[in-house]
NULORO-150194 format. One record per residue (C-alpha): residue in one letter; x, y, z. Coordinates in steps of 0.02 Angstrom, whole numbers, padded with zeros to 5 digits, always signed. Layout:
<rs>
aXYZ ...
</rs>
This chain:
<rs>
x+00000+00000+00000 x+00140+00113+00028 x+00205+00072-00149 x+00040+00149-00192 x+00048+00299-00108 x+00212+00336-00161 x+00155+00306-00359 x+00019+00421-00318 x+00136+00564-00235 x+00256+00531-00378 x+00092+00552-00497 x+00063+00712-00428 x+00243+00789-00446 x+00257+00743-00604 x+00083+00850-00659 x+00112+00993-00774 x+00143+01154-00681 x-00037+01221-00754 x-00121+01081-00657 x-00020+01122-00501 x-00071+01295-00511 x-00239+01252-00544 x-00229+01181-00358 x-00168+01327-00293 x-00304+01461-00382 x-00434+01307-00299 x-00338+01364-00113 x-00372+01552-00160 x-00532+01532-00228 x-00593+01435-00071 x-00524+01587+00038 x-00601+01716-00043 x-00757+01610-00032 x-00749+01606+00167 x-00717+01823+00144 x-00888+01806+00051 x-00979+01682+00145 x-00942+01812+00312 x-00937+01962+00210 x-01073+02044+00317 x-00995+02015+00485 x-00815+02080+00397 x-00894+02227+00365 x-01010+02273+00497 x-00904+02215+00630 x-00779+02347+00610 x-00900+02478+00548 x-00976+02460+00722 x-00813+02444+00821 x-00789+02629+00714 x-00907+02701+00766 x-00926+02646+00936 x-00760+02728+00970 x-00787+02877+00890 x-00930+02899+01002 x-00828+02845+01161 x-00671+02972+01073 x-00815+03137+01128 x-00824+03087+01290 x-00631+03105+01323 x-00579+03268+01382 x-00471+03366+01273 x-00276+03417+01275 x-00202+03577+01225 x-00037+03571+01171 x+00062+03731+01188 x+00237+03764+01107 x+00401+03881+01144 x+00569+03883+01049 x+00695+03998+01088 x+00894+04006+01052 x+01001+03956+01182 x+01153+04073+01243 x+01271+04054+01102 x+01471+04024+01178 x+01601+04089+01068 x+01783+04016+01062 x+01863+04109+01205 x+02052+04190+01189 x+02120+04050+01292 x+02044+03911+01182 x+02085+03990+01017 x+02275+04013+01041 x+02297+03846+01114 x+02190+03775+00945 x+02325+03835+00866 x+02447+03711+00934 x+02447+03555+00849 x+02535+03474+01005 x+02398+03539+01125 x+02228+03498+01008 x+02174+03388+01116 x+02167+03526+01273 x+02089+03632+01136 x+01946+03525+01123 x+01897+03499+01301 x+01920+03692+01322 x+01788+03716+01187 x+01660+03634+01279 x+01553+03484+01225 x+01498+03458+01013 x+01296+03500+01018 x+01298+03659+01176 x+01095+03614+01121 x+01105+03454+01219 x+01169+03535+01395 x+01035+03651+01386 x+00903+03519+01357 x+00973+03418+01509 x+00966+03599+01607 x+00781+03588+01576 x+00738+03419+01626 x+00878+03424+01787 x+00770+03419+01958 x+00807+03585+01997 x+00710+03664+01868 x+00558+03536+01886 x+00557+03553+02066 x+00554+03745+02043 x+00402+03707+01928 x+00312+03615+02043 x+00322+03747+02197 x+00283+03878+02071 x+00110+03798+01982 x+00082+03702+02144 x+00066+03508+02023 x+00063+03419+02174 x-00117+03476+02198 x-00148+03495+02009 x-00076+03308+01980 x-00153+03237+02144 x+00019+03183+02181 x+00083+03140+02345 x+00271+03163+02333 x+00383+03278+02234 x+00427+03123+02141 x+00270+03067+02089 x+00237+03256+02020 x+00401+03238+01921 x+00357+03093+01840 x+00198+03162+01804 x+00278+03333+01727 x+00375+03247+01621 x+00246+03128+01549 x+00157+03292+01483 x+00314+03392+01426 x+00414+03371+01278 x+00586+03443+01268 x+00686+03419+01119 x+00811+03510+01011 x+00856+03529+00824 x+00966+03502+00690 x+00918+03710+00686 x+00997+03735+00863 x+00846+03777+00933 x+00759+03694+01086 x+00572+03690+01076 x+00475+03656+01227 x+00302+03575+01215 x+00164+03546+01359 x+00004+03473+01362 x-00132+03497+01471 x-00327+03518+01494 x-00327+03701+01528 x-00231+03794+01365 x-00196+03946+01455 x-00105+03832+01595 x+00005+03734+01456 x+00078+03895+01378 x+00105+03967+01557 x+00203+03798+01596 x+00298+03797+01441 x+00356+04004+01457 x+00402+03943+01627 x+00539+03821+01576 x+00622+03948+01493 x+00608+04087+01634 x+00672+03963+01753 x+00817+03911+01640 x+00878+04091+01635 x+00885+04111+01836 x+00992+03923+01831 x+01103+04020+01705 x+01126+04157+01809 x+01178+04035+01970 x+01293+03935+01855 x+01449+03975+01780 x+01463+03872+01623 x+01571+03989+01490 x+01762+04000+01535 x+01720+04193+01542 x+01586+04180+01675 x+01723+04050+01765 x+01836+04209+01766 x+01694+04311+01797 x+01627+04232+01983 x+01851+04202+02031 x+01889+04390+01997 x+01718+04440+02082 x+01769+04349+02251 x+01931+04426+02244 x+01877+04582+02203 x+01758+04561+02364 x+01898+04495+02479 x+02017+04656+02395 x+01877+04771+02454 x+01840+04717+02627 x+02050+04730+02673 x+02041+04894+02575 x+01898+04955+02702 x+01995+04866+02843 x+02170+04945+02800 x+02066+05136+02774 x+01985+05127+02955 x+02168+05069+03027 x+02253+05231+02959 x+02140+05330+03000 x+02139+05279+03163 x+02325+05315+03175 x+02396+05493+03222 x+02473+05590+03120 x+02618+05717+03163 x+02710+05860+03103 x+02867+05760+03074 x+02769+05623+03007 x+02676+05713+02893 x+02859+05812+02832 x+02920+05622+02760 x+02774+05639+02649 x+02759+05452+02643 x+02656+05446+02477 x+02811+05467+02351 x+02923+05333+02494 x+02781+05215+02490 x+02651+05215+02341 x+02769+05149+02233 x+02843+05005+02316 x+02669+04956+02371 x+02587+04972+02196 x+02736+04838+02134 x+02683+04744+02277 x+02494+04743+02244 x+02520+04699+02054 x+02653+04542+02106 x+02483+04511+02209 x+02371+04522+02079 x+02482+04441+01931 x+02478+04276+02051 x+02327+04263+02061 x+02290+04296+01869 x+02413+04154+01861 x+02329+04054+01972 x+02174+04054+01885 x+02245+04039+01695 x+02297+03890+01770 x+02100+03798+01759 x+02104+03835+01577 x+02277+03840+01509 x+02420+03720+01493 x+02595+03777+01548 x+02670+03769+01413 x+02523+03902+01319 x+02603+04069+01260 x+02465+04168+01345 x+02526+04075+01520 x+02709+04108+01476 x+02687+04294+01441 x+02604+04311+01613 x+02756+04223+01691 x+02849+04345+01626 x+02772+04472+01670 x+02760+04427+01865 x+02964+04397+01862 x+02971+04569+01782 x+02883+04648+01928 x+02988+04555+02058 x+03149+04638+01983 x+03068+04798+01997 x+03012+04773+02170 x+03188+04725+02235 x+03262+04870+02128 x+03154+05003+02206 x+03191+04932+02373 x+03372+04932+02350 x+03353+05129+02262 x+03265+05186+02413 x+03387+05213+02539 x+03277+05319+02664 x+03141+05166+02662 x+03190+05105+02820 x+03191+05277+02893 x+03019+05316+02838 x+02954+05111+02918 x+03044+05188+03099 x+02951+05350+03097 x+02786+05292+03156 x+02636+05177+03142 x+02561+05304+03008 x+02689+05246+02862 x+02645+05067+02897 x+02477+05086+02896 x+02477+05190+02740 x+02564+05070+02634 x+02461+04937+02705 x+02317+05039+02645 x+02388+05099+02444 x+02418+04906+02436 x+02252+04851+02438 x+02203+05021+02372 x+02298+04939+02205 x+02263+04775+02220 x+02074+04816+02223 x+02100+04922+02084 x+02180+04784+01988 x+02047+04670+02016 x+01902+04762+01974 x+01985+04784+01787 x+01996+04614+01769 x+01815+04590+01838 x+01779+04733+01713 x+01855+04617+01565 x+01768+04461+01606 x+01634+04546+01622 x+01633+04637+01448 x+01706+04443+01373 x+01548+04352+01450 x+01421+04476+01377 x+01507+04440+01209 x+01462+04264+01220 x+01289+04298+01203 x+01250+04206+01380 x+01071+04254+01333 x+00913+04159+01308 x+00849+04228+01152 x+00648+04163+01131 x+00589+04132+00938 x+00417+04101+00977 x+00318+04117+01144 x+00205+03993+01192 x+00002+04043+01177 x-00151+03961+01237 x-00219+03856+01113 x-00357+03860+01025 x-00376+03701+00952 x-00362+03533+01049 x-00226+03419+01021 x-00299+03273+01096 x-00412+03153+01052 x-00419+03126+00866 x-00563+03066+00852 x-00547+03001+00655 x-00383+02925+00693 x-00455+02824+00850 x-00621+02765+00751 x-00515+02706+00598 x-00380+02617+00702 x-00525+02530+00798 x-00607+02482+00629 x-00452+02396+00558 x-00400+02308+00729 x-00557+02237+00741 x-00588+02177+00549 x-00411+02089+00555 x-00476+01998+00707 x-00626+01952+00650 x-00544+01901+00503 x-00407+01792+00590 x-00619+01747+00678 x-00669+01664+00507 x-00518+01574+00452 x-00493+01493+00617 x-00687+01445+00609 x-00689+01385+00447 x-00492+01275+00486 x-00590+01204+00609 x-00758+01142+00505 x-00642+01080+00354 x-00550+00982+00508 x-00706+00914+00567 x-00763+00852+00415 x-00595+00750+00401 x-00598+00592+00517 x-00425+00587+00529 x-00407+00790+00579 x-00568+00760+00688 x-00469+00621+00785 x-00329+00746+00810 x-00443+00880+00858 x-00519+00743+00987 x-00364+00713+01062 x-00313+00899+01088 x-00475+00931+01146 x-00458+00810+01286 x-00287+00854+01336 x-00337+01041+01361 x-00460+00986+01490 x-00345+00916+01567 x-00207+01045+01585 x-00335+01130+01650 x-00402+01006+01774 x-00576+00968+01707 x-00547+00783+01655 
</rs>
């Protein structure tokens, strides 16, 4: 018998390829004949599922989307960074000078930090509004409704939905308001580093300044002191003083941003060994300083006081400079387009949810009739019937009904 059935498989191979696709138009043809057979539930079914979404799509309240882009502070190449570009041995100290490749993608990071979001949530009070019971909770809920992103353009657009439109653009003209006050705590730009160092010593200059004033003045003066007329003894060797002072620290801060070996750092060098020389020759030229020291408390206090009367002065130029070099970076947020309230919802689309509903539910009822009709064509078959038997009967019993 198995001879037989081997002829007969043989039989069919051998059948010209017309014949063979004969059998395969038959498979077609008896597929499109179950689509026909259940035509009216394929169609109905999902025209109902359509529509019954579309009507549950109206009862969903709507969002407002609102939408703010603005520029981000723009950081030139600073001084420092441009001559030590210029050294092939020192490009790679060039490069982390410069900053990281897309500035876009600090700022973005600036907006979703937890400082910012926590400053959002004391501000618009989204514990409340999100019925959250932690801070964390809220964040998690702020930044399920806001979208932060930024372009190939370089600018960073900030999107937020809500139910209330006038609330959404509020929220999203926040984020940028709230950046610019963590801009103005930060100092990001090598200027603004130089900026905030020179500003503390030009704070710490001031106070001895004050300090060294209230001392002389609390000294007295005599005729004989007054006679050495310590200001042409004294201002000099203590402005020499105050700028060795000053050009240390300069140095000591060129140091966070400059190698060495950098020309710029070199220069300064220089310049502080230059003043040294000219310190010890004015001492040396100035016979009649030690005179002018044993005359009284007066002359020590006064050059105590033109010190930091120079060194303050010395500082508040190069405050002055970073100043003026940080304002040329452009550390301002520059906004393209404000966010407004809405007037058209984002949220539900109602056409998109009804047609997505229709074609879910046709494919399933169509996977429905195919699975319904495998199963009578099995049934019919006493050999697939057995098999369906069998699985039947094992299925009970996974699930303990036998």
């Amino acid at each position: 018998m198995s001879q037989s059935v081997n002829d007969n498989q043989s039989a069919d191979n051998n059948l010209p390829v017309g014949m063979q696709d004969a059998d395969d138009e038959i498979s077609l043809l008896d597929l499109l004949q179950t689509i026909v057979d259940n035509l009216r539930l394929l169609v109905l079914g999902p025209l109902a599922a359509g529509v019954t979404a579309l009507g549950i799509s109206y009862l969903i309240p709507p969002t407002y989307t609102a939408k703010t882009q603005f520029l981000p502070p723009q950081q030139q190449q600073s001084a420092a960074a441009s001559m030590l570009a210029s050294l092939g041995s020192l490009g790679g100290l060039a490069g982390a000078v410069g900053g990281i490749k897309n500035p876009a993608d600090q700022f973005v990071a600036y907006l979703k930090s937890v400082t910012i979001q926590d400053s959002l949530i004391e501000r618009f009070k989204l514990l409340e509004r999100y019925d959250a019971e932690t801070k964390t909770e809220a964040r998690l809920d702020l930044k399920e409704n806001v979208r932060i992103a930024s372009g190939k353009d370089g600018l960073i657009s900030v999107e937020v939905e809500d139910k209330d439109p006038k609330f959404a653009a509020e929220l999203a003209n926040a984020h940028v308001e709230e950046l610019g006050k963590l801009l103005g705590r930060l100092a990001i730009t090598e200027a603004q580093q130089r900026r905030l160092f020179f500003e503390k010593q030009l704070t710490q200059a001031k106070e001895k300044l004050i300090k060294s004033e209230i001392e002389l003045k609390s000294t007295g003066v005599s005729g004989s002191v007054l006679k050495s007329n310590p200001a042409s003894a004294v201002a000099a060797v203590a402005g020499i003083q105050a700028g060795i002072t000053a050009q240390e620290v300069k140095l000591g801060a060129m140091r966070g941003y400059l190698a060495e070996t950098a020309p710029e750092f070199k220069q300064a060098l220089n310049e502080l060994a230059n003043l040294k020389a000219q310190l010890a020759k004015q001492e040396k030229d100035t016979p009649s300083s030690s005179n002018i020291t044993a005359q009284g408390d007066y002359v020590s206090k006064y050059r105590e006081f033109k010190y930091n009367e120079t060194l303050f002065e010395l500082f508040a130029k190069q405050f002055e400079i970073a100043k003026v070099d940080e304002s040329r970076e452009g550390a301002v947020i520059q906004v393209l387009d404000t966010a407004q309230a809405p007037d058209r919802k984002s949220k539900p689309k109602k056409a998109l949810i009804a047609i997505i509903a229709a074609l879910a539910v046709g494919f399933a009822l169509l996977l429905f009739v195919f699975f319904r009709q495998a199963l009578n064509n099995a049934s019919k078959d006493q050999e697939s019937a057995s098999k369906l038997t069998k699985l039947k009967a094992s299925w009970q019993k996974a699930i303990g009904k036998a």
